[in-house]
C-alpha atoms as one frame of an Amber mdcrd trajectory, in Angstrom:
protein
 -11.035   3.275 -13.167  -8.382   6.223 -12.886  -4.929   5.647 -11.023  -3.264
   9.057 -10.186  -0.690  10.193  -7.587  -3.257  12.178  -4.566  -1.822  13.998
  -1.433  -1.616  12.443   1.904  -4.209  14.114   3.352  -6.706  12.197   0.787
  -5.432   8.655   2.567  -6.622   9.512   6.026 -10.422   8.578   5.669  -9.713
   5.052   3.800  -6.717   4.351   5.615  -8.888   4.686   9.041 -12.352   2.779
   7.948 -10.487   0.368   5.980  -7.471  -0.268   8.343  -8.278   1.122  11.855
 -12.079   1.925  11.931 -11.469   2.223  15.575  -8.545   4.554  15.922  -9.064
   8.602  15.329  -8.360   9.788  12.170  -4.899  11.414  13.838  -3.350   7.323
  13.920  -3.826   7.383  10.389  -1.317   9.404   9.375   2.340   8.404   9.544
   6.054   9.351   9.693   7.237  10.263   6.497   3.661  11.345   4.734   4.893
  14.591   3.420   7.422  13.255   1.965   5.893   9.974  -0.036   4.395   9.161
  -3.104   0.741   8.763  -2.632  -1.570   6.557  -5.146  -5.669   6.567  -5.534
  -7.793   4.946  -7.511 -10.910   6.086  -8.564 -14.484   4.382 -10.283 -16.697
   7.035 -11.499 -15.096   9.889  -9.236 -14.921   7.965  -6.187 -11.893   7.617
  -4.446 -11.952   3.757  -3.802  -8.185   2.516  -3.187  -5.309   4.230  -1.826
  -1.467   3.299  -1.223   1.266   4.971  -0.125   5.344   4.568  -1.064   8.018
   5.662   0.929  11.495   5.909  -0.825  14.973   5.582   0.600  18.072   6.226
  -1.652  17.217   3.398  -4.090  14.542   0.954  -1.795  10.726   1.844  -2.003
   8.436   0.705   1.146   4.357  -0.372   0.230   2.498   1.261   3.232  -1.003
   1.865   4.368  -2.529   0.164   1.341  -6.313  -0.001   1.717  -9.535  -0.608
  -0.643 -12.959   0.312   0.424 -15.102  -2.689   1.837 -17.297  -2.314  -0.798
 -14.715  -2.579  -4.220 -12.388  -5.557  -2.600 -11.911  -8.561  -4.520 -12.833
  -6.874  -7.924  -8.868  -6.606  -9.062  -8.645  -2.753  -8.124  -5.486  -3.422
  -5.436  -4.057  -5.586  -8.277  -4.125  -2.681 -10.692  -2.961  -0.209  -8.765
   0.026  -2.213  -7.069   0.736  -3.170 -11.108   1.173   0.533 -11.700   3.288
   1.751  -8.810   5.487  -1.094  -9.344   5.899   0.145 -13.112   6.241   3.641
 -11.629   8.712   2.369  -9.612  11.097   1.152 -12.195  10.973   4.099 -13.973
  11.927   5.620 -10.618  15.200   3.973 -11.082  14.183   1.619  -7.761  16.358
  -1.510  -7.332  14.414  -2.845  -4.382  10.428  -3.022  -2.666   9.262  -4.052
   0.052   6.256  -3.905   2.432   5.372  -5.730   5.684   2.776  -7.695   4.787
  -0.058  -8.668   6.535  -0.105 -12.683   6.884  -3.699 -12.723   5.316  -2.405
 -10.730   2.066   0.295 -13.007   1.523  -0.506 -14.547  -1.515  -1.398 -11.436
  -3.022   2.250  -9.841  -2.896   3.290 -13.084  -4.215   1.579 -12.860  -7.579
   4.160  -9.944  -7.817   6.584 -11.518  -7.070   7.380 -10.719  -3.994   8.309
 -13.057  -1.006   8.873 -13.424   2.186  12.272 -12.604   3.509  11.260 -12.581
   7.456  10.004 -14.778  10.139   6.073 -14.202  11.546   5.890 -11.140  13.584
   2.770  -8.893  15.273   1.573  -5.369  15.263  -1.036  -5.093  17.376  -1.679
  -9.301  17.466  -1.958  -9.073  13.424   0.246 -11.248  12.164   2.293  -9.717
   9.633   5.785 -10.735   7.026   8.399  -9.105   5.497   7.974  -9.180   1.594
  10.061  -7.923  -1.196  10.815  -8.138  -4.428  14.186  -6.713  -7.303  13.008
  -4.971  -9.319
């Protein structure tokens, strides 16, 4: 597997089957792209996860982090949130954070990361605050 930075435009198609297979591919791309770091990783060519960070001063925001269907649960969204978070502190970044869906929770956790908000819904999905110092 190969972790490098990509360009926004390569998040679209996994943000949209992984994250909103029924939205048009349009939804998928958010406020502040151009301007974020962008993360893939890729098994035998293939683009298979993708993650996006969004940096304020010294904060960094975890958005639109997907995995195809077919690679979850095989460690590739550990490895890749291991090396943005190293990125990160090379970055000089005191502070990250992502709302978390309530599902993922105790995968932020293993980072470190915890929950610093009460329950609260996008779209009837329940989500949390998270962050972690780093």
């Amino acid at each position: 597997m190969v972790i490098r930075p990509i360009s926004w435009e390569q998040t679209i198609p996994l943000r949209r089957s992984v994250l909103w297979p029924h939205k048009p591919a349009e939804f998928c791309h958010v406020e502040g792209d151009s301007d974020a770091l962008h993360f893939g990783a890729f098994i035998d060519g293939v683009l298979v996860c993708v993650a996006s960070v969004y940096l304020t001063l010294n904060k960094a925001r975890l958005r639109k982090f997907a995995t195809d269907v077919n690679y979850q649960h095989q460690g590739i969204g550990s490895k890749i949130l291991t090396h943005i978070i190293q990125s990160l502190k090379s970055k000089q970044v005191e502070y990250f954070w992502c709302d978390a869906r309530e599902s993922a929770l105790r995968f932020y956790q293993r980072f470190g990361m915890q929950a610093c908000s009460e329950r609260f819904y996008k779209a009837d999905v329940a989500y949390y605050k998270m962050k972690v110092a780093l």
